[in-house]
N, C-alpha and C positions, 0 to 999 in steps of 0.2 A: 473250412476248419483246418486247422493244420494238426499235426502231427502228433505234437505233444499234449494238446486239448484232446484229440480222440480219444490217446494214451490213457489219459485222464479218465475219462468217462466211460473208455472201456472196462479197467479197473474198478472202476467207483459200480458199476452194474455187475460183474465179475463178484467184489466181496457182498451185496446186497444179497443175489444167488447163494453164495455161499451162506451166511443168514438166517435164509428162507431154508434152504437143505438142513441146517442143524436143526431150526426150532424142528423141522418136521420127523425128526429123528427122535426126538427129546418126546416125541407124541403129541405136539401142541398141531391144532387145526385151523387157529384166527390169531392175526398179529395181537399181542397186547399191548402195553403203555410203550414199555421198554424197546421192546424190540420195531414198534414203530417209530421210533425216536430215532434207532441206530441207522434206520431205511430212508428216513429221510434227510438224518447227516449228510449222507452218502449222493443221497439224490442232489442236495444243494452242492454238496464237492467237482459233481460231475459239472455243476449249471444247470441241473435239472431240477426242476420243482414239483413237488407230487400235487396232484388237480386236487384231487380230495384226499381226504381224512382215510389214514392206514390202520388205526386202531378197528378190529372188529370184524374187519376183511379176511376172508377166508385164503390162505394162505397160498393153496393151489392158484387161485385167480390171482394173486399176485404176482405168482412166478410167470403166467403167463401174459401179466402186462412188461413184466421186465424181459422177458423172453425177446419180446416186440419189441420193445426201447433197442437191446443187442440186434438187431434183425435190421431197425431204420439204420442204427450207427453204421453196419457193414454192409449198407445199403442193397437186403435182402427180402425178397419181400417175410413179412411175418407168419410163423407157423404155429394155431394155436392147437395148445395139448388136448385142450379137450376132443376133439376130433379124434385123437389114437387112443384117446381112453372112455371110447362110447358114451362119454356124458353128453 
């Protein structure tokens, strides 16, 4: 992959997080219509395609599939949160 496609999808994973941080600010717990719409903009921008349906999905578990996404791109292994937050 070169450089400027990373770029890309680094970003494109970068504003989804960001996204996910406000709804969960805002108090909301599961993506709704809207905000699953803008996730998977973003996901297509990267070249990424979400597997399944974002609507209804608990917001935490998302963060930590995107967590993952950032982790393969910087070819790290992935660290999921649930582990540091005893769930």
């Amino acid at each position: 992959m070169n450089v400027r496609a990373h770029r890309s999808r680094q970003l494109a994973l970068d504003r989804c997080l960001q996204l996910l941080e406000e709804a969960q600010i805002r108090g909301q717990a599961r993506i709704d219509g809207p905000l699953g719409l803008l996730l998977r903009r973003h996901l297509e921008r990267a070249g990424m395609i979400a597997e399944h349906r974002l609507e209804g999905r608990r917001i935490d578990r998302v963060l930590d599939d995107i967590f993952a996404l950032q982790a393969q791109l910087l070819g790290q292994e992935p660290e999921d949160s649930r582990h540091h937050n005893g769930a």
